[in-house]
C-alpha positions in Angstrom: 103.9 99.9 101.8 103.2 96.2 101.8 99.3 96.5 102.5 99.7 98.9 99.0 101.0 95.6 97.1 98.5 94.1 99.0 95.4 96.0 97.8 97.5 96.1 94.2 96.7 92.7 94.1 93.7 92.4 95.3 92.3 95.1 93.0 93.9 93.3 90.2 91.6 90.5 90.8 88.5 92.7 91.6 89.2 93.5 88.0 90.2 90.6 86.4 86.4 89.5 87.6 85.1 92.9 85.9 87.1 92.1 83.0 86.3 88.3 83.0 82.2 89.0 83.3 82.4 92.1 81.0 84.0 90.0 78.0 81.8 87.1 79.0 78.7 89.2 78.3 79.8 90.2 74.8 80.8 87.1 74.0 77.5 85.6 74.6 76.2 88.8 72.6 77.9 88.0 69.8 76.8 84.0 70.0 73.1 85.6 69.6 73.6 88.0 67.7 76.5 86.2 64.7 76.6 83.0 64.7 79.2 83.6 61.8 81.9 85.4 63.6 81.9 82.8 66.2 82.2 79.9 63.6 85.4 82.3 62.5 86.6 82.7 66.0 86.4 79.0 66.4 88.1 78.4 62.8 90.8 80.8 63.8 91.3 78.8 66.8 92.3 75.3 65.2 94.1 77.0 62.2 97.6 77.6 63.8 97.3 73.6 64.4 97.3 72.3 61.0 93.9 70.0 61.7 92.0 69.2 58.1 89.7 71.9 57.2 86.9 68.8 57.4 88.0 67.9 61.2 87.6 71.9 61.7 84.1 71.8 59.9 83.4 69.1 62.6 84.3 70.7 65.0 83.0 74.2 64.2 79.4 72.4 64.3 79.9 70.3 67.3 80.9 73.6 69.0 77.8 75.7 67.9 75.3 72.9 69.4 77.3 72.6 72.3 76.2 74.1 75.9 79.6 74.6 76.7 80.4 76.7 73.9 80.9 80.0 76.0 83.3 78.1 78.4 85.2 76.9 75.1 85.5 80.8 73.4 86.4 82.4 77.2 88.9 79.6 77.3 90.7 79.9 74.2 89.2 82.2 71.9 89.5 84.9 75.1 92.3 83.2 77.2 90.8 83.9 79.9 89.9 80.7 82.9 87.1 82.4 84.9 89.0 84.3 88.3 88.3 82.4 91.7 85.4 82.9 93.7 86.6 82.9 97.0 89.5 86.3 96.4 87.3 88.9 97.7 87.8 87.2 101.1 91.5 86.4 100.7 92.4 89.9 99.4 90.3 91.1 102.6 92.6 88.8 104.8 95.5 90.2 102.8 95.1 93.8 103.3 94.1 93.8 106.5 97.2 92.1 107.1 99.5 94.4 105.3 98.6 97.4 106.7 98.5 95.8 110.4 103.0 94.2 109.5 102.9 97.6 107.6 102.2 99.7 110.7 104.3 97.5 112.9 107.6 97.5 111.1 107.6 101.6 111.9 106.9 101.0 115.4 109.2 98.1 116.6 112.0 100.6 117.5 109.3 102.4 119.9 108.3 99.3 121.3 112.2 98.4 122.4 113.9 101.6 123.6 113.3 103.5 126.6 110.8 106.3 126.6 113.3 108.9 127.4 115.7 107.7 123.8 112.4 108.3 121.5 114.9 110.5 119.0 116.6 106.7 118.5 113.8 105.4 118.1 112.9 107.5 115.4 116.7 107.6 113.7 115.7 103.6 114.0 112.6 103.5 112.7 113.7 105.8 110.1 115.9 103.2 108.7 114.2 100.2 109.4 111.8 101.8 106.8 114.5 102.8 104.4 115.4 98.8 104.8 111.6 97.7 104.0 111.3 100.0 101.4 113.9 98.5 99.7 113.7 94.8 100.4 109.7 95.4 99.4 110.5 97.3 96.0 112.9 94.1 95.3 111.3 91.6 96.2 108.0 93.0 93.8 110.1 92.8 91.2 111.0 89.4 91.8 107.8 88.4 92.2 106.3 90.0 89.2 109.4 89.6 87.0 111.7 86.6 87.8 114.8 86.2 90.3 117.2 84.7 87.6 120.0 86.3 85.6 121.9 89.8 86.3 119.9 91.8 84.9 116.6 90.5 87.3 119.2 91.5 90.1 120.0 94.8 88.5 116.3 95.5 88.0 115.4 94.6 91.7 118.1 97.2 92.7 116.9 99.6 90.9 113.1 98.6 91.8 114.4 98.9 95.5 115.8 102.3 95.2 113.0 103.8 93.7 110.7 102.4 96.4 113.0 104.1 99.2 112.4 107.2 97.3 109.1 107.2 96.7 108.0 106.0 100.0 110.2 108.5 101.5 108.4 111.2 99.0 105.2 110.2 100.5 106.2 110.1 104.0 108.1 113.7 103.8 104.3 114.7 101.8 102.3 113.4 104.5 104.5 114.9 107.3 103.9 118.5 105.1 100.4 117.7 105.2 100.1 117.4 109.0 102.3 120.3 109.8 100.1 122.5 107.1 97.0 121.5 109.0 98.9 121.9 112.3 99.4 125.4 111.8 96.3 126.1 110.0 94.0 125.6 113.1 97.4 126.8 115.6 98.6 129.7 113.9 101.6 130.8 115.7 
């Protein structure tokens, strides 16, 4: 549960490089290949801003000589600052993480009761989940979304309820799963 946000994220910034290098590349394409369209990219640029077509001329031919012309389009012809370098070792950090809280949570009611009570432990653990679930589908939505106003609170209710459900879809799967293979090589 949370190392899946976890690897969400990270994978959002595995491909936010992708993305980032992939767009780069045509851009510096189309530098080679027409100079025109990136004289109209750069036009289109300073339009919305009201600057003197001669100050945009100026401009337009400072930026073609300039070495940092690539930089300038991925910046605000693209919108897009180049991802940071050093994510592929904090998403690494951050998974392994998640699924190590992820696959504790579960197991904290085993870890406190007696061995003899492990049907509490389960009824526990059970909704100690339910609770994660929950606070985690809520919480991602305030993340991703906002905390203020009603309907943020409304939508990180909902967000939390549908996490309970799914993750208790996915539990009930995977518990099908093991039976099925349980009685595969055990027929009874």
């Amino acid at each position: 549960m949370f190392s899946t946000f976890c690897r969400t994220l990270c994978n959002r910034g595995i491909l936010d490089r992708e993305s980032y290098e992939a767009t780069k590349s045509r851009t510096r394409d189309l530098m080679v290949a027409s100079p025109k369209c990136v004289s109209e990219a750069i036009f289109d640029i300073f339009t919305p801003y009201n600057i003197p077509i001669s100050t945009v001329n100026d401009l337009m031919k400072s930026l073609a000589e300039s070495p940092q012309l690539l930089e300038f389009l991925m910046r605000f012809g693209h919108v897009l600052p180049e991802p940071s370098g050093s994510r592929p070792l904090t998403c690494a950090f951050t998974i392994a993480a998640g699924y190590f809280i992820g696959g504790l949570i579960p197991l904290l009611p085993y870890i406190v009761v007696d061995r003899h009570e492990v049907i509490l432990a389960l009824y526990w653990s059970i909704v100690i989940m339910f609770g994660a679930l929950f606070v985690f589908g809520y919480a991602k939505t305030g993340f991703t979304g906002g905390w203020n106003g009603r309907d943020r609170l409304v939508k990180g209710i909902k967000a939390g309820f549908q996490m309970v459900i799914v993750g208790s879809v996915a539990a009930g799967a995977s518990m099908a799963l093991v039976r099925a293979f349980e009685y595969s090589s055990h027929p009874p």
